[in-house]
C-alpha positions, 0 to 999 in steps of 0.5 A, spaced: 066 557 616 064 561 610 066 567 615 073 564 617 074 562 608 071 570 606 076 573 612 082 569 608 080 570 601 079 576 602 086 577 606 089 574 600 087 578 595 089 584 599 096 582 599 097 580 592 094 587 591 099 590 596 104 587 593 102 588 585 102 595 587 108 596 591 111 594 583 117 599 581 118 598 574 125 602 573 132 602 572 134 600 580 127 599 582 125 597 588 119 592 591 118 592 597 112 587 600 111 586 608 106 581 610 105 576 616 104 580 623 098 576 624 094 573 630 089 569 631 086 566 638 081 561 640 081 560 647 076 556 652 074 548 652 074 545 645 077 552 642 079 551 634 084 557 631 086 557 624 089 561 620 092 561 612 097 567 610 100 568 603 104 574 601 106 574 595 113 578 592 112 584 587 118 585 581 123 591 580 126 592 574 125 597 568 119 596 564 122 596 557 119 602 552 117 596 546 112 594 550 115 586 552 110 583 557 117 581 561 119 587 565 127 588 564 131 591 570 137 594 571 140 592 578 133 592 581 131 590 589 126 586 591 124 584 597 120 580 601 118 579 609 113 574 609 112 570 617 111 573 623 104 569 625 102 567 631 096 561 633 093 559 638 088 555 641 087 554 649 084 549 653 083 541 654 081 538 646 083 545 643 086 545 636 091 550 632 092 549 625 096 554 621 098 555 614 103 560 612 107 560 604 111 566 603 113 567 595 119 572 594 118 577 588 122 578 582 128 582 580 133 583 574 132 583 566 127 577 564 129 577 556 122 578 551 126 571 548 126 567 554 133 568 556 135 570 564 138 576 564 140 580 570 144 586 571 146 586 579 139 585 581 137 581 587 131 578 591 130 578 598 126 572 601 125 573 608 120 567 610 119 563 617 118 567 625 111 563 625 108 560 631 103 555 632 101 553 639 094 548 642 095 548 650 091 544 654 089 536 655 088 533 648 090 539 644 092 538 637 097 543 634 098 543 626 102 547 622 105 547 615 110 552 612 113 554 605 117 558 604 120 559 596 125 564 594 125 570 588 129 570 582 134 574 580 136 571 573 144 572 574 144 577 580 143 575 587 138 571 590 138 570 599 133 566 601 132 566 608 126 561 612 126 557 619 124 561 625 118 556 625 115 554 632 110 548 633 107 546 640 101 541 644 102 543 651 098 538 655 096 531 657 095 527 651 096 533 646 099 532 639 104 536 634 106 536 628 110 541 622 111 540 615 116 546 613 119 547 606 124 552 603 125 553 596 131 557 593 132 557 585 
């Protein structure tokens, strides 16, 4: 168990770094952060799979030059793929547990005095397309999604989740699945 949490905090964090460093901060920047595509499997009898995965959005905009901790941007583009997971457990009393959250990242002009602003900006969250399946007698399949949206200020903000799959295939086998999606 502390092997699967050391795997997971350590994903997580690659994923926040991959996504701090994926940071354009300029006139019409843009961030790009890619995660999901995972897979995990356990297969035979009494098989456990679990999984969690976060992918967290980067900003786009333009670093203001007085140095104000909220970046300031200028028709910046932000753009987050989150999802693309896939569980699996197979075999009589297997389990697949999943747990997927998604954060779009941040484009436009953040005021140093707390007022919203953006310039044509947009944010991009693209979340769902997870699957999640415990196949055999008495399996068990449990899968929880949250996808949230980006901000933009005053520009453009899409937000996009579904796509989820949730199964237990067999005698006596059981499935549920908690899917929120957020968009500001």
């Amino acid at each position: 168990m502390r092997a699967r949490a050391f795997l997971a905090s350590g994903l997580t964090a690659f994923t926040l770094l991959a996504a701090a460093s994926a940071s354009a901060q300029q006139v019409g920047g843009v961030s790009i952060t890619r995660g999901g595509h995972n897979y995990n499997a356990a297969t035979g009898f009494g098989s456990y799979a679990g999984q969690s995965v976060a992918t967290i959005g980067g900003s786009a905009g333009y670093a203001s030059p007085y140095g104000y901790a909220s970046p300031y941007g200028y028709g910046g583009r932000s753009i987050t793929h989150g999802g693309g997971n896939t569980n699996l457990a197979t075999g009589a009393y297997s389990q697949a547990q999943q747990s997927v959250t998604t954060v779009g990242g941040s484009a436009g002009y953040a005021s140093p005095y707390g007022y919203p602003y953006s310039y044509g900006g947009h944010s991009v969250t693209n979340g769902g397309y997870n699957s999640n399946a415990a196949v055999g007698a008495f399996s068990q399949a449990h899968q929880d999604v949250t996808t949230i949206g980006g901000s933009a200020g005053y520009g453009k903000n899409l937000t996009y989740g579904g796509g989820n799959h949730n199964a237990a295939i067999g005698f006596g086998s059981q499935a549920d699945q908690q899917v929120v999606t957020v968009s500001p």
